[in-house]
C-alpha positions in Angstrom: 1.4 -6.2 23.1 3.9 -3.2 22.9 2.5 -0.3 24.4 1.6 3.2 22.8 4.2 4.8 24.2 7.3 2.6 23.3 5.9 2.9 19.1 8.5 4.0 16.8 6.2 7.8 16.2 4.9 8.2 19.2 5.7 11.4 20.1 3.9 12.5 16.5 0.4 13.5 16.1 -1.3 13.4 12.7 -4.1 14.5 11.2 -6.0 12.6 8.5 -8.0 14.3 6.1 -9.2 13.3 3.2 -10.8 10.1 1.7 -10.9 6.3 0.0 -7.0 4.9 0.0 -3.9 6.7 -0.8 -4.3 9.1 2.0 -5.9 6.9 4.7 -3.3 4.0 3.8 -0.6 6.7 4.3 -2.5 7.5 8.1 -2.8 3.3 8.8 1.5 3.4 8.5 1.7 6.3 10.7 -0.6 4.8 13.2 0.7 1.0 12.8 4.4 2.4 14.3 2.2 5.0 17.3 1.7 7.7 15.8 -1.4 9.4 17.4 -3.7 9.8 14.0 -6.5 11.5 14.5 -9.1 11.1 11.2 -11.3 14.1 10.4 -14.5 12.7 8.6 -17.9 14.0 7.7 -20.0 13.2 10.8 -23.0 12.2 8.2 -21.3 9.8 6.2 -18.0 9.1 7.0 -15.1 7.7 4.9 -16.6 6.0 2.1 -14.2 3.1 2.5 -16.6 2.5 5.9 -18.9 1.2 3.0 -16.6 -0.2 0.3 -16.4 -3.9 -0.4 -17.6 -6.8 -2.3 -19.4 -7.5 0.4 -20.9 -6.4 3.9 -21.4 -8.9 6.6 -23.5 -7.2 9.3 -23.8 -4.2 6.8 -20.4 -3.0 7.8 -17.1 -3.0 5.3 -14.3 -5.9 6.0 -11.8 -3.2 4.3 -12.3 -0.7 7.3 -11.1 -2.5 10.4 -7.8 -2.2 8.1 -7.4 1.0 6.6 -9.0 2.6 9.4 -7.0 0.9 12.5 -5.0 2.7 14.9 -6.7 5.8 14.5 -9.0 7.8 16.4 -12.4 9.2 14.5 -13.4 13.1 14.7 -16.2 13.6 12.4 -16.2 17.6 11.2 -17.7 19.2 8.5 -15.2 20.8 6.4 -17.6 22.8 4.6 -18.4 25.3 7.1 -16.6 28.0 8.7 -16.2 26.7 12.3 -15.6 23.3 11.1 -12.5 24.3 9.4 -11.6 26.6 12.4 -11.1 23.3 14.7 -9.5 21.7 12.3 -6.9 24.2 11.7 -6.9 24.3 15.6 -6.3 20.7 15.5 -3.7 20.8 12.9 -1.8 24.0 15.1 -1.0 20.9 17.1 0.1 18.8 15.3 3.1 17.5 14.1 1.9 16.2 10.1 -1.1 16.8 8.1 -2.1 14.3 5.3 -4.7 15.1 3.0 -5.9 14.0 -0.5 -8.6 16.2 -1.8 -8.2 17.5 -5.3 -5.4 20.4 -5.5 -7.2 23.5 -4.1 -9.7 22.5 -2.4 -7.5 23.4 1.2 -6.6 26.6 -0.6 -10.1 27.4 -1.1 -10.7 26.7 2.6 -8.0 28.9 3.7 -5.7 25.8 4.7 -3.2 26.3 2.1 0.6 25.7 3.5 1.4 29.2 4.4 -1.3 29.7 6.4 -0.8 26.5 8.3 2.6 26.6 8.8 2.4 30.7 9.9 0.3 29.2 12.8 2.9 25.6 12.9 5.9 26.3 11.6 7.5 22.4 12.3 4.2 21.4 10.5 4.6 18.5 7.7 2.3 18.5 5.3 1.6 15.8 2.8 -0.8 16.6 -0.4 -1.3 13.1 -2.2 -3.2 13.6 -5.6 -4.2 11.9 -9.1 -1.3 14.6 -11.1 0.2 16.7 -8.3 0.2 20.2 -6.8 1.4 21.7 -10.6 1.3 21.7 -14.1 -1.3 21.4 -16.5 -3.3 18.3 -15.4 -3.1 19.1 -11.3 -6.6 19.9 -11.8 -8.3 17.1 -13.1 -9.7 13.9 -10.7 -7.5 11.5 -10.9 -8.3 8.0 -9.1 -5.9 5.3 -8.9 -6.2 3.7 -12.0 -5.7 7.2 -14.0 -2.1 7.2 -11.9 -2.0 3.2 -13.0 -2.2 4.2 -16.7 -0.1 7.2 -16.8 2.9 5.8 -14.8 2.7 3.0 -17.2 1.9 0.0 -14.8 -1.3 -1.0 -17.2 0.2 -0.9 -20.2 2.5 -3.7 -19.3 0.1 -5.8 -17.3 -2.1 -8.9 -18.9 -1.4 -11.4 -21.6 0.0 -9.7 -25.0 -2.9 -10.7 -26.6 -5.7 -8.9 -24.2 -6.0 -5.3 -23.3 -4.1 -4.1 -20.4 -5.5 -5.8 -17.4 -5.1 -4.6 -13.6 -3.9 -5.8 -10.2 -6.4 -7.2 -8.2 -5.9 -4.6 -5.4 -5.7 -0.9 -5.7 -2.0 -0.9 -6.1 -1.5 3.1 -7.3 -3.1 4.1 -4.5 -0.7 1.9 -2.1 2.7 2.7 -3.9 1.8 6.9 -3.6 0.5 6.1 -0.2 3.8 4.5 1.0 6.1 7.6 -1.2 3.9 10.0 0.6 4.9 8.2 4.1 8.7 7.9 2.6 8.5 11.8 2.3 7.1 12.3 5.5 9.7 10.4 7.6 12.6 12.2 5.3 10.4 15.5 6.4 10.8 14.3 10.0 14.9 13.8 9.4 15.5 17.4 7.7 13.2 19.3 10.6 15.9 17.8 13.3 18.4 20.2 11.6 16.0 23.2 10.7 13.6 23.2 12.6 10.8 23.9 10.2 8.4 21.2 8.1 7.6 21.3 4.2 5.3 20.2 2.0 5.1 16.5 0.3 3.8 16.4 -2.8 3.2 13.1 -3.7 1.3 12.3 -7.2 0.0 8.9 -8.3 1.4 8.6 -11.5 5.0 9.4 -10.1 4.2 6.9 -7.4 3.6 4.2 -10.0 6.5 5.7 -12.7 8.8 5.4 -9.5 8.6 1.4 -9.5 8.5 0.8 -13.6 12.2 0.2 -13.2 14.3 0.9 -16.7 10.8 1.3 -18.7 11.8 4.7 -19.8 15.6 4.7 -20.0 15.2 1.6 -22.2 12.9 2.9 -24.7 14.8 6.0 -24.5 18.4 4.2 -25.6 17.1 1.5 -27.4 13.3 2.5 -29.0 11.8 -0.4 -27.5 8.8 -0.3 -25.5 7.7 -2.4 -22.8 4.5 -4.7 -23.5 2.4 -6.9 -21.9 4.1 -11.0 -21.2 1.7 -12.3 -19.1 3.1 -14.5 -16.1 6.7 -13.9 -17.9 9.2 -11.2 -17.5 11.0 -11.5 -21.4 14.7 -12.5 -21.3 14.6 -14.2 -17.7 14.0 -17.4 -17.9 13.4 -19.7 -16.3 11.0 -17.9 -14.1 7.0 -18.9 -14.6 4.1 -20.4 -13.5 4.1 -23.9 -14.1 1.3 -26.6 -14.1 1.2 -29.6 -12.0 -0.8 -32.5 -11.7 -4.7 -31.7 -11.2 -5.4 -28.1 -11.3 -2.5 -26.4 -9.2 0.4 -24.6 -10.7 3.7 -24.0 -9.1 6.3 -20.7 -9.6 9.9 -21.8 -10.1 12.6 -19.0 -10.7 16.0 -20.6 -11.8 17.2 -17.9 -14.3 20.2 -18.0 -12.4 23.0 -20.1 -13.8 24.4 -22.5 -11.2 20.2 -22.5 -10.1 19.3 -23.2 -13.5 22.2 -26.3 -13.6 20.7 -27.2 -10.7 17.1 -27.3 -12.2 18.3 -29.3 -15.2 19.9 -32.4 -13.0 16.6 -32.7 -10.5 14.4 -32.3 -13.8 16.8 -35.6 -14.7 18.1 -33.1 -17.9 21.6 -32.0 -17.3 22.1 -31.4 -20.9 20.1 -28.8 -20.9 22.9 -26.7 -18.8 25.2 -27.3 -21.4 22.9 -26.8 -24.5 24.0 -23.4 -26.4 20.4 -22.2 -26.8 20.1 -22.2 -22.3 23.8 -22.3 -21.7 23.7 -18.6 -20.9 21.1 -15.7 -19.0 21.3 -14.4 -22.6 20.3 -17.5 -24.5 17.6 -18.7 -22.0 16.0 -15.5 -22.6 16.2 -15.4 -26.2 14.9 -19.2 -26.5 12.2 -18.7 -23.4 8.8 -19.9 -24.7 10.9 -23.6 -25.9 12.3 -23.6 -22.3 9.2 -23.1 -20.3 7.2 -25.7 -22.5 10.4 -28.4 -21.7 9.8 -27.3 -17.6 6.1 -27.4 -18.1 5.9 -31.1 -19.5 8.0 -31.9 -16.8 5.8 -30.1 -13.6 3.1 -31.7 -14.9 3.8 -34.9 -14.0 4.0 -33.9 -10.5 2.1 -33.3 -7.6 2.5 -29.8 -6.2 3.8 -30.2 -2.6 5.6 -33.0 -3.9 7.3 -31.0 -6.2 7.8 -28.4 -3.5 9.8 -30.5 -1.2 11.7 -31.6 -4.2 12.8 -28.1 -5.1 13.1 -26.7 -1.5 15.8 -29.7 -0.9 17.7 -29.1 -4.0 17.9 -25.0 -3.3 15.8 -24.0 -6.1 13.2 -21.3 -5.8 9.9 -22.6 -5.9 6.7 -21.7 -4.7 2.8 -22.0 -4.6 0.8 -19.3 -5.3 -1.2 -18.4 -2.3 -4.6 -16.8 -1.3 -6.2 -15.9 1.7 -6.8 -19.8 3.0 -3.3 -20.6 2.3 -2.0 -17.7 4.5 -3.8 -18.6 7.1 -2.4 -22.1 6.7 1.2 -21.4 6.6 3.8 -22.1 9.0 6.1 -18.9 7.8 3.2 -16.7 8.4 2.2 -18.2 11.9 6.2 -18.4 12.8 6.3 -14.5 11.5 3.1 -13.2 13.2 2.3 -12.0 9.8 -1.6 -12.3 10.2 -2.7 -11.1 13.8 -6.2 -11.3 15.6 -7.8 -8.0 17.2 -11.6 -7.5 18.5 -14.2 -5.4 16.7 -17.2 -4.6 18.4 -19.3 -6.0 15.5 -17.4 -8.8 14.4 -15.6 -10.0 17.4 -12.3 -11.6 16.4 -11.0 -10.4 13.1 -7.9 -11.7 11.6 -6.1 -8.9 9.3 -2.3 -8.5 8.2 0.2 -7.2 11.0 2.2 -4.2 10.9 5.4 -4.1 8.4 8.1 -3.5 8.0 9.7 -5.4 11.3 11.2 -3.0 13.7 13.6 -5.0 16.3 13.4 -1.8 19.4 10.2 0.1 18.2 8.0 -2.9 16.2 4.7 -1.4 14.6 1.0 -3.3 15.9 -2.3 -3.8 15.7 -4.2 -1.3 18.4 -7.9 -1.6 17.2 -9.4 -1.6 14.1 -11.1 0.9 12.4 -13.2 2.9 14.8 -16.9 3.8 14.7 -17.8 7.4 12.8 -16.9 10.1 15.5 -16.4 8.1 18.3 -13.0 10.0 19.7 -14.9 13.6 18.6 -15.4 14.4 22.4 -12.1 13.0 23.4 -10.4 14.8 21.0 -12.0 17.9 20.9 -12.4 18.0 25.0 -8.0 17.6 24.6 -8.7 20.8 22.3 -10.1 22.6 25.1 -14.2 22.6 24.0 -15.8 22.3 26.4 -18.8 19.4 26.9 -21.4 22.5 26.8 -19.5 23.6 23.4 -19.3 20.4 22.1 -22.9 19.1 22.5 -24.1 22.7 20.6 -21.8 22.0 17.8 -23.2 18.9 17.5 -26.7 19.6 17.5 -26.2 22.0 14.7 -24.5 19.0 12.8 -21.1 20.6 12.3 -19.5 17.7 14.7 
């Protein structure tokens, strides 16, 4: 295991406030490469993500070992005076706040930038929101999905013929989470040269309008608007899911024309290279559905890892479509380290994903998992200089 102290941040310190995903995710990065996070929660309740899940073996949320790993828990209420003096003490020593309560609620606390950064000038500070920090909807709640919809994402997800349908993970959330983290390590480069931090201001629905690719340039040259395909992206064919014998399916990408040539002679149809309605990227896409229904009576005849090994030998991409069993399965993942064991105190062994991207010097890791509610309060406060007396009063009058 790589030590604390040879992470890629871990000269930073970071505090966490704020709740659920985008912000939290945006700590888990920070804290995956060393950065030294510390999480302010409510010392009643917590994070609700401590609770969140389809399910709760032992009572306790799977999702928090995750989102909640490499960090160390402070649990402060916010709402009261002297809870928001230690915090601002905290943050005075720190090198990058992240927070991602509804735009001005730290205002109305008296945390707003300019105060902070009058006490902390080389403080970062990133605000992640449904709207962002301006303009006429920064106001309103806006939750992942809300950012979803807006940046367009929903609109084009599902089969044509049903309403918009969703990811199955909170995927808004994670895109503003990683731009907020972008913004921060850019933050980090320009304060080498000046010597002072900024502000972030990352917004869900520019998170999620940062990844719809030509969506708006399209519509804006041509009039036409993106709409739902299902499995298909229209015009790149071949590239689908495909069935095989029984009930699995199989993803083959051959869009590509010396790929696709190669698809036609293993699929024992070399004609098909040469016919003018797939002879071209063009023509495949314009004749797409007749093409996948030629490939799909022609997958089904097979069996999927027979297929697989078929395809893999003949350099055409090909692939099953996994879930959790089949990661835990795979030779790539266990070559990679992509799945990695740590202990809970509850649980005992959990598996969860590792740390990414792959860093060859600095590589990120799995410390702990998500710690109990408060249990670094007396650490971190005692670094603060509280003393045990000071600490044990606050905490009888529930403020810690």
């Amino acid at each position: 295991m790589t030590p604390l102290s040879e992470g890629a941040l871990s000269d930073l310190k970071v505090i966490e406030m704020g709740t659920l995903i985008a912000g939290p995710f945006c700590g888990q990065i920070l804290g995956d490469f060393g950065a030294d996070v510390v999480k302010i929660e409510d010392p009643k309740t917590g994070d609700p993500m401590r609770q969140w899940g389809r399910s709760l073996p032992k009572g306790l949320s799977p999702w928090w070992p995750v989102i909640g790993r490499n960090k160390r828990s402070v649990g402060l209420d916010l709402r009261t005076p002297e809870g928001r003096a230690i915090a601002a003490d905290l943050i005075a020593g720190a090198d990058i706040l992240i927070e991602n309560f509804r735009p001005g609620t730290m205002e109305k606390w008296g945390m707003d930038y300019a105060a902070l950064s009058a006490r902390n000038p080389r403080l970062i500070m990133a605000r992640i929101s449904g709207f962002g920090q301006t303009g006429p909807y920064a106001q309103r709640a806006g939750y992942g999905l809300i950012g979803e919809a807006m940046g367009g994402l929903r609109h084009v997800t599902g089969e044509p013929d049903r309403p918009p349908a969703r990811a199955g993970i909170s995927i808004g959330d994670s895109l503003t989470a990683m731009h907020a983290f972008m913004g921060i390590t850019m933050a980090l480069h320009a304060r080498t040269r000046t010597g002072r931090g900024q502000v972030i201001d990352a917004a869900l629905f520019e998170s999620v309008l940062a990844v719809m690719e030509n969506l708006v340039t399209e519509y804006d040259l041509t009039g036409y608007v993106r709409e739902r395909s299902g499995s298909i992206l229209p015009g790149i064919a071949p590239s689908n899911v495909y069935p095989c014998q029984g009930d699995e399916v199989i993803l083959i990408g051959g869009n590509g024309d010396n790929v696709f040539a190669r698809l036609c002679e293993v699929m024992g149809r070399p004609d098909l290279a040469a016919d003018p309605k797939f002879v071209s990227h063009a023509a495949r896409g314009t004749n797409q559905a007749e093409l996948d229904q030629i490939i799909a009576a022609w997958t089904r005849t097979w069996k999927l890892a027979d297929l697989l090994a078929l395809l893999e030998e003949k350099g055409i991409p090909s692939g099953r479509v996994f879930r959790a069993p089949d990661m835990l399965e795979d030779p790539q993942y266990q070559a990679r380290g992509a799945i990695v064991e740590t202990d809970h105190p509850v649980f005992g062994r959990i598996k969860m994903q590792n740390a990414f991207p792959r860093l060859s010097e600095t590589p990120g890791q799995v410390r702990w998992p998500g710690p109990a509610l408060g249990e670094h309060t007396d650490q971190v406060l005692g670094e603060l200089g509280l003393s045990v007396d000071k600490i044990a009063d606050l905490r009888a009058r529930g403020i810690v």
